[in-house]
C-alpha positions, 0 to 999 in steps of 0.5 A: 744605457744603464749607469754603472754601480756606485760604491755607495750601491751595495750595502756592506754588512756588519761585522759580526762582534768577536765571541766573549774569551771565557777562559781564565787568563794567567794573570786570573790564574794568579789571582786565584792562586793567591786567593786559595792560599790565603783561605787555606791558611787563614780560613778553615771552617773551623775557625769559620765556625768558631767565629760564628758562635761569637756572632762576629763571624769577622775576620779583621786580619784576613779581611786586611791581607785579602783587600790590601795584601793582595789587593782585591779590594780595588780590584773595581777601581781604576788606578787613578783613583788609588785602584788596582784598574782590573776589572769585573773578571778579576773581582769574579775570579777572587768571589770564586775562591770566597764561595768555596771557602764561605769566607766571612770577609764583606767583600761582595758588599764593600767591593762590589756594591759600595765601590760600583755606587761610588765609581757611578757618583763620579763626585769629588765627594766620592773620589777619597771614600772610593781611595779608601775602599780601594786600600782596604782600610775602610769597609763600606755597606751599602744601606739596601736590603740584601735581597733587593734585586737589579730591575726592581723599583728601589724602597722609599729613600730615607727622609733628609730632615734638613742640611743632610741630617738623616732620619729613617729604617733600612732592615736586612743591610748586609755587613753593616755590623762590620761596617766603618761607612754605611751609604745610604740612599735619602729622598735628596741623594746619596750620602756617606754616614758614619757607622758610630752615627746610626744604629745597628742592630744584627739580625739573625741570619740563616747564612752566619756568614753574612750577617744580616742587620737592622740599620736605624738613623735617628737625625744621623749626619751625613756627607752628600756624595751625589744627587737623587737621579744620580743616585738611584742610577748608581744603585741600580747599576750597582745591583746589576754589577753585585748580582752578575758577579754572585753567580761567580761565588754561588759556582765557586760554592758548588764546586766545593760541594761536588769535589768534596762529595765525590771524595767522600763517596769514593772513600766511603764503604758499604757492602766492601765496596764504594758508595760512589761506584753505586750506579744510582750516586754515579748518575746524581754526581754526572748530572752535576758536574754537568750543572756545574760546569754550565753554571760556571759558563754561565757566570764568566759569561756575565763577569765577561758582559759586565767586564766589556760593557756589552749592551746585552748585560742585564740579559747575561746577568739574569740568565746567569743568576737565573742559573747558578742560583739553583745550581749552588742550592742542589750541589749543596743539597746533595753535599749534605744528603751524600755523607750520610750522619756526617752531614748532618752534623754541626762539626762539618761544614757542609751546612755552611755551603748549604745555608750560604747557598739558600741565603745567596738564592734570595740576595739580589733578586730570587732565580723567579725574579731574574727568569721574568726579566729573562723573559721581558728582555726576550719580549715573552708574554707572561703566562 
């Protein structure tokens, strides 16, 4: 006689994990809101260029109002620690709003990158400079090069010749020059230095924006916040975190460029009708909105990962800068190319997007770089 089934026989299966919501909230709605204002009044692109030509495309006041006014700068950073306890939806909504303005403030490096690196350090060390970035009364730059991507092996450390004195040359550090505190990453751990203790010599930047600098210690001292294991770890956590969110800033550019291009081509005039009724100039903007719209998917996908912690983040991450990258060159390329003579100029800002576009297609890892870790999470043979 057959025994009768256990409860222990029949296998359950797995609960299939809820879909990522990738609608924004009321409270991002609000944010966003914030953030617009604020740029339609402090950040217009004359001013923008004005500052550009000075070669401190800076904006101490704006930068101040945005971090501790509105208070994005701790937007990462738990409340514990002096933050506002939001999340990586959040900080993408607020980069959203700074690429469609190509607002010079150095949020994507102090915000994003130094405050990820110092929330991984986990220090007591840490915990008073991540208060400080929280408040916005202190800028922070991570000494690596802009275009180091999430995946790759990390540049040689800095040598520490002794008692955390630090001695070496890191090129291409993002923001430097409106730096307070640069971390830098030495062959003993991380260490916070002092901008006044190293040399910083600018660069010139295709991107005027975000400016580019060459940082030099020469026997700098430095507070150790973490050790060598940690702090490769947190670097390298803190690529993953900058690139996915770039996306957001590379959709928010885009979108600039579409809406502006559309209503310069339907109030643009030739043979006494429209430019933008033309079929040929219908078909090129269709098919970007279509770019858009999936590279804005694809961004609040990787914001979502990130946010929640999801074991496919790597993957949504490269996906999505495999994506948008492209995406924000083309909108910004057709910007330019559809006002005609006007886009031309130096008056008008589209060179701003396009410029910002090209230099973000290169930071934190090129679309080819990310489309082979794409490949390598799928498990795809190289060709």
């Amino acid at each position: 006689m057959t025994a009768p089934p256990t409860a222990h026989t029949t296998p359950t299966a797995p609960m299939p994990a809820a879909p990522a919501d990738l609608l924004y909230s009321e409270a991002e709605e609000e944010l966003r809101a914030a953030v617009r204002s604020l740029l339609a009044d402090r950040c217009d692109a004359k001013g923008i260029l004005a500052r550009a030509e000075t070669g401190r495309p800076h904006d101490p006041a704006l930068w101040h109002t945005l971090a501790a006014g509105i208070g994005a700068a701790g937007l990462l950073v738990p409340e514990k620690l002096g933050g506002q306890g939001a999340g990586h939806r959040e900080a993408a909504v607020v980069l959203e709003e700074l690429g469609r303005a190509v607002a010079p403030v150095p949020y994507l490096t102090s915000a994003v990158l130094a405050t990820e690196i110092l929330l991984a350090c986990d220090t007591a060390e840490a915990a008073p400079l991540l208060a400080e970035l929280a408040s916005g009364r202190t800028v922070c730059a991570p000494a690596v090069p802009l275009t180091l991507a999430p995946g790759a092996r990390l540049p040689a450390p800095v040598r520490d010749t002794g008692g955390g004195t630090l001695t070496g040359t890191v090129t291409a550090v993002a923001d430097a020059v409106a730096a307070d505190v640069l971390l830098v990453l030495a062959d003993t751990g991380l260490y916070a230095v002092r901008a006044g203790e190293a040399g910083v010599t600018p660069l010139v930047p295709l991107d005027l924006t975000r400016p580019l600098a060459t940082v030099t210690l020469e026997e700098a001292p430095g507070t150790r916040l973490a050790d060598p294991a940690t702090a490769r770890a947190a670097v390298a956590g803190a690529l993953l975190s900058a690139a996915g969110l770039l996306a957001s800033e590379q959709v928010g550019l885009a979108e600039w460029c579409l809406t502006e291009t559309v209503g310069h081509v339907k109030g643009r005039y030739q043979f006494n009708r429209p430019v933008g009724s033309f079929q040929a100039l219908k078909h090129r903007l269709a098919r970007l909105w279509l770019d858009v719209a999936s590279a804005r998917a694809a961004a609040r996908a990787a914001a979502d990962a990130l946010a929640t912690g999801a074991a496919d983040a790597p993957l949504t991450v490269a996906v999505a800068q495999a994506y948008c990258s492209g995406v924000a060159v083309r909108a910004a390329e057709e910007c330019v190319q559809l006002h005609g003579g006007i886009g031309m100029t130096w008056e008008h800002p589209a060179h701003l997007y396009l410029k910002r576009a090209k230099a973000d297609s290169l930071a934190l890892g090129t679309a080819g770089h990310h489309r082979g870790l794409v490949a390598d999470f799928a498990e795809l043979p190289a060709p």
